[in-house]
C-alpha positions as CSV (number, residue, x, y, z in Angstrom):
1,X,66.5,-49.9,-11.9
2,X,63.3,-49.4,-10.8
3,X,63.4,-45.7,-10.5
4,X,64.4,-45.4,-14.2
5,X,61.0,-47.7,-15.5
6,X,59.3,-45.6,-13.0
7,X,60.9,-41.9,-14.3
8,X,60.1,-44.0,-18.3
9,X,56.6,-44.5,-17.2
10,X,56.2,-41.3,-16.1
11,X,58.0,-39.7,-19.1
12,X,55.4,-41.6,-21.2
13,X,52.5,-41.0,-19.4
14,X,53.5,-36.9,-19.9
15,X,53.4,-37.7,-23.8
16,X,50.2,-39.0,-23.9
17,X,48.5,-37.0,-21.5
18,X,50.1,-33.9,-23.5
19,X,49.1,-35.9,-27.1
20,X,45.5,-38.0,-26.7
21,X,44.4,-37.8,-30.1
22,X,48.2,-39.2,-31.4
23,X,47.9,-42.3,-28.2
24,X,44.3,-43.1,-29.2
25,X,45.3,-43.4,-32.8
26,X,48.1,-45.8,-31.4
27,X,45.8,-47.3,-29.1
28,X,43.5,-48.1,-31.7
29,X,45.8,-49.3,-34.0
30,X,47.4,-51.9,-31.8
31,X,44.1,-53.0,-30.9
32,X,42.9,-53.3,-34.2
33,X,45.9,-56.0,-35.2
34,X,45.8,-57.5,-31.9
35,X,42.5,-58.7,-32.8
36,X,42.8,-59.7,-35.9
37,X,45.3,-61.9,-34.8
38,X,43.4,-63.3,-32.3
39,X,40.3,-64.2,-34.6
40,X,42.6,-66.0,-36.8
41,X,43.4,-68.2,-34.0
42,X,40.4,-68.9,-32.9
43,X,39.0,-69.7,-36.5
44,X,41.9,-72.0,-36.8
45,X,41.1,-73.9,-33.1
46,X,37.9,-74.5,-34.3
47,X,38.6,-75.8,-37.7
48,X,41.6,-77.8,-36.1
49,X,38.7,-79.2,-33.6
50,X,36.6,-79.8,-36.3
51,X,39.2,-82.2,-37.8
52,X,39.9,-83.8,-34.6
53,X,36.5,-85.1,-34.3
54,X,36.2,-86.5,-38.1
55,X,38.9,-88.6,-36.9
56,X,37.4,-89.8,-33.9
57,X,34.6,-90.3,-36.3
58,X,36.3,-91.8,-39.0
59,X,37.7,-94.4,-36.2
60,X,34.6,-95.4,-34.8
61,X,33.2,-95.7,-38.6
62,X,35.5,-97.9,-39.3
63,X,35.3,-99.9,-37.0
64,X,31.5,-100.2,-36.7
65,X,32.1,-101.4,-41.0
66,X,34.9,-104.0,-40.0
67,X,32.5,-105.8,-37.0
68,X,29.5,-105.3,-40.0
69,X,31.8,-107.1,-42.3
70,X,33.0,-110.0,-40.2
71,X,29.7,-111.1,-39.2
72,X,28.7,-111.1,-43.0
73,X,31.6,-113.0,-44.0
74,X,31.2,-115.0,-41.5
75,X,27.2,-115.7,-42.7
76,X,28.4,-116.0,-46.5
77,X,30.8,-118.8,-45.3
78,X,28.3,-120.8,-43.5
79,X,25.8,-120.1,-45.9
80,X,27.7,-121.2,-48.4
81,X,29.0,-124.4,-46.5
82,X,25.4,-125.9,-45.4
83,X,24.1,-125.2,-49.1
84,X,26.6,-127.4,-50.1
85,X,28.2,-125.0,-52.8
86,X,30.6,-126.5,-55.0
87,X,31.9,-123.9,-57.2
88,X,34.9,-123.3,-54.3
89,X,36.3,-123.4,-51.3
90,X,34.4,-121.2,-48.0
91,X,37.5,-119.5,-47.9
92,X,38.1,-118.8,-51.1
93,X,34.5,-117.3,-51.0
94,X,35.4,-115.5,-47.8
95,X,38.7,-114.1,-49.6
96,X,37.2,-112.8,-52.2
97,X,34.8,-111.1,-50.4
98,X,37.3,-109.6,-48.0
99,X,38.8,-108.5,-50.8
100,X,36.1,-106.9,-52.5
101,X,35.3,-104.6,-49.1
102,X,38.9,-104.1,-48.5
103,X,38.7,-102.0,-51.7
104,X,35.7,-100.2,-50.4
105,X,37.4,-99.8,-47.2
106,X,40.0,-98.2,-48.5
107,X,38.1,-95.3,-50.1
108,X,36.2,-94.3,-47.3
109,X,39.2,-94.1,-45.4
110,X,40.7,-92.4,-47.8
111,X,37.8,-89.7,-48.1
112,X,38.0,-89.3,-44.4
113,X,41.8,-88.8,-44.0
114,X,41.2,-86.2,-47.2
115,X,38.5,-84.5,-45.0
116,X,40.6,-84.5,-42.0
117,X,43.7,-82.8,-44.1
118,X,41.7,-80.5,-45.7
119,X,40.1,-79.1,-42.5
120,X,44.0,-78.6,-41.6
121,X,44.9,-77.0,-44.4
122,X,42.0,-74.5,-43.5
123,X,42.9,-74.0,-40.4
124,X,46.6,-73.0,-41.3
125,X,45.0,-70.4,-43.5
126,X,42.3,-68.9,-40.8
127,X,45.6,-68.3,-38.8
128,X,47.3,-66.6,-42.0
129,X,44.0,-64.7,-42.9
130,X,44.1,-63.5,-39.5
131,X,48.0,-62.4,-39.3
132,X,47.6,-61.0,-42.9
133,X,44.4,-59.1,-41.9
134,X,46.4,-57.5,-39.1
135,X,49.3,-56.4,-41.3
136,X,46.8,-54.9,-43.6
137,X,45.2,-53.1,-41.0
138,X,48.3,-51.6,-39.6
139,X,49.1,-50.6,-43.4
140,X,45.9,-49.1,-43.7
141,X,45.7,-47.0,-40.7
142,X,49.3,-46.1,-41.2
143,X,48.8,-42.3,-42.6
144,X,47.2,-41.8,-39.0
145,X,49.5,-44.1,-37.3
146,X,53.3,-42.1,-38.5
147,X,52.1,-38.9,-37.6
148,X,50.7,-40.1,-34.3
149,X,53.9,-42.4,-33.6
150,X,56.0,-39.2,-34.1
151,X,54.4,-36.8,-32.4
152,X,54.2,-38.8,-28.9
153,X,57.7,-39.6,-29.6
154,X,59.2,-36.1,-30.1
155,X,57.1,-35.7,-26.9
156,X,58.7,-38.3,-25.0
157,X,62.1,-37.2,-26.6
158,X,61.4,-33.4,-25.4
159,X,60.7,-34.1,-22.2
């Protein structure tokens, strides 16, 4: 088994010492897509990072607004008790006001988790742009690619 990768390698090697031009062509081709790729990738790390860390952000927000919001609800209520208000109840006061920052609430985190899936979305497309950018390469360089393809392969089938 060995002996026939070994006699392969060597078969190859043959072809492209006897062809350079035609391997280089290859050579640069492959490397060409192979990068490509690989900056796709790493755009889409980044922007998938990127979203990782609005969440972590968003969390932390919202957490820092809930904490903000109990201590004034909890000042409305007493406020509102030792001024002797009449017009209702401290809860009542308390519920509405809950209610009124649970809508507010609610948009922000909305915003956020649009951020976060929109920063996804992007990342899925680095990684497309990247394999697409590749492909188009390759298709690009291909007049030089066929000929060079063929010749190391006759070479390789001639020897």
């Amino acid at each position: 088994m060995i002996f026939t990768i070994l006699a392969g390698l060597k078969t190859v090697g043959a072809a492209i010492v006897a062809n350079p031009m035609a391997a280089a062509t290859l050579a640069s081709g492959a490397v060409g897509a192979y990068g490509s790729v690989q900056q796709g990738k790493a755009q889409a790390d980044v922007l998938k990072e990127q979203a990782r860390q609005e969440k972590i952000q968003a969390e932390a927000d919202e957490l820092l607004r809930r904490e903000e919001l109990n201590r004034q609800l909890a000042a409305m209520v007493a406020a509102a008790s030792t001024a002797g208000y009449t017009g209702g109840t401290p809860e009542s006061i308390g519920l509405y006001s809950a209610q009124q920052a649970g809508k507010s609430e609610r948009s922000l985190s909305l915003r956020s988790r649009l951020s976060i899936a929109d920063k996804e979305r992007q990342a899925k497309a680095a990684k497309s742009g990247g394999t697409a950018s590749a492909v188009t390469g390759v298709l690009k360089q291909a007049p030089s690619l066929i000929p060079a393809y063929q010749t190391l392969s006759s070479s390789i089938k001639g020897t």
